[in-house]
C-alpha positions, -999 to +999 in steps of 0.1 A: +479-014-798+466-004-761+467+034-757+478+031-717+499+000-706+496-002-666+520-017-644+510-032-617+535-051-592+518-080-575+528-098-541+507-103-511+478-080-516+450-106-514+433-079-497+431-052-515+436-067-553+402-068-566+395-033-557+425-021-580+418-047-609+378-029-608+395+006-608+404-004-641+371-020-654+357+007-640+380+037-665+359+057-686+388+051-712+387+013-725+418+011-747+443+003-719+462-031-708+471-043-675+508-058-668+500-078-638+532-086-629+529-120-597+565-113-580+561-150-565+529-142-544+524-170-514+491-159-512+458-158-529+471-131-555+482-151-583+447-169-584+426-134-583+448-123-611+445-154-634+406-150-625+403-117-641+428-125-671+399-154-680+371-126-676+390-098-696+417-101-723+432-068-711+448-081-684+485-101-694+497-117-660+535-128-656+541-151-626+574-156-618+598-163-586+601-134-564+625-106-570+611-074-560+595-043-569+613-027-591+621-059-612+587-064-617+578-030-631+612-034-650+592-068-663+562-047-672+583-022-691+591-047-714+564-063-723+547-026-722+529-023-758+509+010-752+518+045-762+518+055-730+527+040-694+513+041-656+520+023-628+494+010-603+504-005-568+482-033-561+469-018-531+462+015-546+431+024-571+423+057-593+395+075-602+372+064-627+383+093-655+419+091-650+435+073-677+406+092-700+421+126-680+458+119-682+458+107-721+441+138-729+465+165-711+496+142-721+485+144-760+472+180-761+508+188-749+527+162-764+543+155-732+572+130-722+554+132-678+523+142-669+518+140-632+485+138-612+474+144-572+468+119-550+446+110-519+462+096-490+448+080-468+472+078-437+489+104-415+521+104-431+520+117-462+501+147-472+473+149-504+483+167-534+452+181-556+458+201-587+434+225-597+448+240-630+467+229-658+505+239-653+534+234-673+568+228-664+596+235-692+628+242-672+643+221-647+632+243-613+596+246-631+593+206-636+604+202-601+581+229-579+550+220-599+553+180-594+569+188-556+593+157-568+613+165-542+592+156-519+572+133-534+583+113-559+565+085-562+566+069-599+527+063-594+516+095-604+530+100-632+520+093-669+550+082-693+557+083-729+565+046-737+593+057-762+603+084-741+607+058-714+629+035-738+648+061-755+662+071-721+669+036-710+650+046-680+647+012-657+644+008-616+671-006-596+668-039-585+694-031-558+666-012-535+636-020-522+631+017-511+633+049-531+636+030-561+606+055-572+626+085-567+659+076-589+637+066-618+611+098-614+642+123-611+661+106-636+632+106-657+628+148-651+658+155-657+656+146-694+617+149-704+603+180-725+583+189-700+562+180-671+521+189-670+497+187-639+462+174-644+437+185-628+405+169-620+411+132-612+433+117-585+452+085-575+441+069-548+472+057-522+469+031-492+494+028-463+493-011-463+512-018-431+515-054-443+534-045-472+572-057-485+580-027-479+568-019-443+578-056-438+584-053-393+618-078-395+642-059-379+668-066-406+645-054-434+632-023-415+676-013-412+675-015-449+645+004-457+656+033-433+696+028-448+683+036-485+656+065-472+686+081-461+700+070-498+670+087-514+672+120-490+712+121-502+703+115-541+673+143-542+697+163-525+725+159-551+702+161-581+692+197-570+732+207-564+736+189-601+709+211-615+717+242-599+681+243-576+694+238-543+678+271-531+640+251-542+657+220-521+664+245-495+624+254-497+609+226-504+590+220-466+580+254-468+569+251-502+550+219-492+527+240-466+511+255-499+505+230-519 
């Protein structure tokens, strides 16, 4: 049994594939398996991915007809075998120790989340880079330290693969938008506790040739519709919770992070 099983959603990143499918090769940590999961691809994706699947055994491809994001990482949770899990976007790529770095933290703390920085490269969303260890038990602790308010993007988190399961945690196949945020919160809400790592960082891409930052006029109406979603369902998990003063705070508490 793999230690890590990574997720990685695949459709129309041609581009940038090979770099993310080398991140791995590239991990200091060996004992992982990638779920490369084809959502129906048109371009040369599936064919990269079958290439590497000859090359290494590690990688399991699914190709199937396209249904989305969250479908497909709901696809990967299934056939998950690791102890552990992390997703990958195809266009993104991590540092060489960080499946080494995120295993270690998550088992020296027995951990349901562990939750790393990241290093963006665009102009709208801001870096986060942890430099210390820090534990969150209660609810307002697992939410300032991760700034899952803010940003919750399922990518930078390490999961328990039981704790995952147990939970019947899953992503809605109704949105092709803040589907992250949903399963991150919902996730939160019931782990042990959540732990930064410091030291290693995920790597994210603003690929303006996305599904997601498709330019149809239709699709963009959707995307902004179910950001407004997201904003209203972070909003309501803090009232639920009783942290609406950290909601309140949370810009300001982004200028220090």
């Amino acid at each position: 049994m793999p230690v890590v099983s990574v997720i990685i959603p695949v459709y129309k990143v041609e581009k940038y594939l090979k770099r993310c499918l080398d991140c791995l090769l590239a991990q200091t940590m060996g004992d992982w398996q990638a779920i490369c999961v084809d959502d129906g691809s048109p371009d040369k994706s599936p064919a990269i991915l079958d290439e590497y699947a000859v090359r290494d055994s590690r990688f399991v491809i699914v190709h199937k007809q396209n249904a989305g994001v969250s479908a497909a990482r709901n696809d990967g949770i299934k056939l998950a075998t690791g102890k552990y899990i992390q997703f990958l976007d195809a266009d993104d790529w991590m540092d060489s120790g960080y499946l080494e770095q995120m295993v270690r933290i998550a088992e020296q703390y027995q951990s349901d989340m562990v939750v790393s920085g990241f290093v963006s490269d665009n102009k709208y969303t801001k870096s986060i880079i942890y430099h210390k260890e820090r534990v969150g038990r209660t609810i307002r602790e697992k939410l300032r330290y991760s700034f899952a308010l803010t940003d919750s993007y399922v990518w930078r988190y390490l999961f328990n693969a039981d704790f995952v399961r147990k939970n019947n945690l899953e992503f809605n196949t109704n949105l092709i938008a803040q589907e992250d945020t949903l399963f991150v919160l919902g996730a939160i809400a019931v782990a042990n506790m959540v732990v930064t790592v410091p030291g290693v960082s995920y790597h994210y891409m603003f690929n303006e040739n996305s599904a997601l930052n498709s330019r149809e006029a239709e699709h963009r109406a959707k995307v902004k519709m179910q950001y407004q979603i997201g904003k209203k369902y972070r909003r309501d998990f803090a009232k639920k919770h009783g942290v609406m003063t950290l909601w309140r705070m949370r810009k300001i508490i982004n200028l220090f992070r």
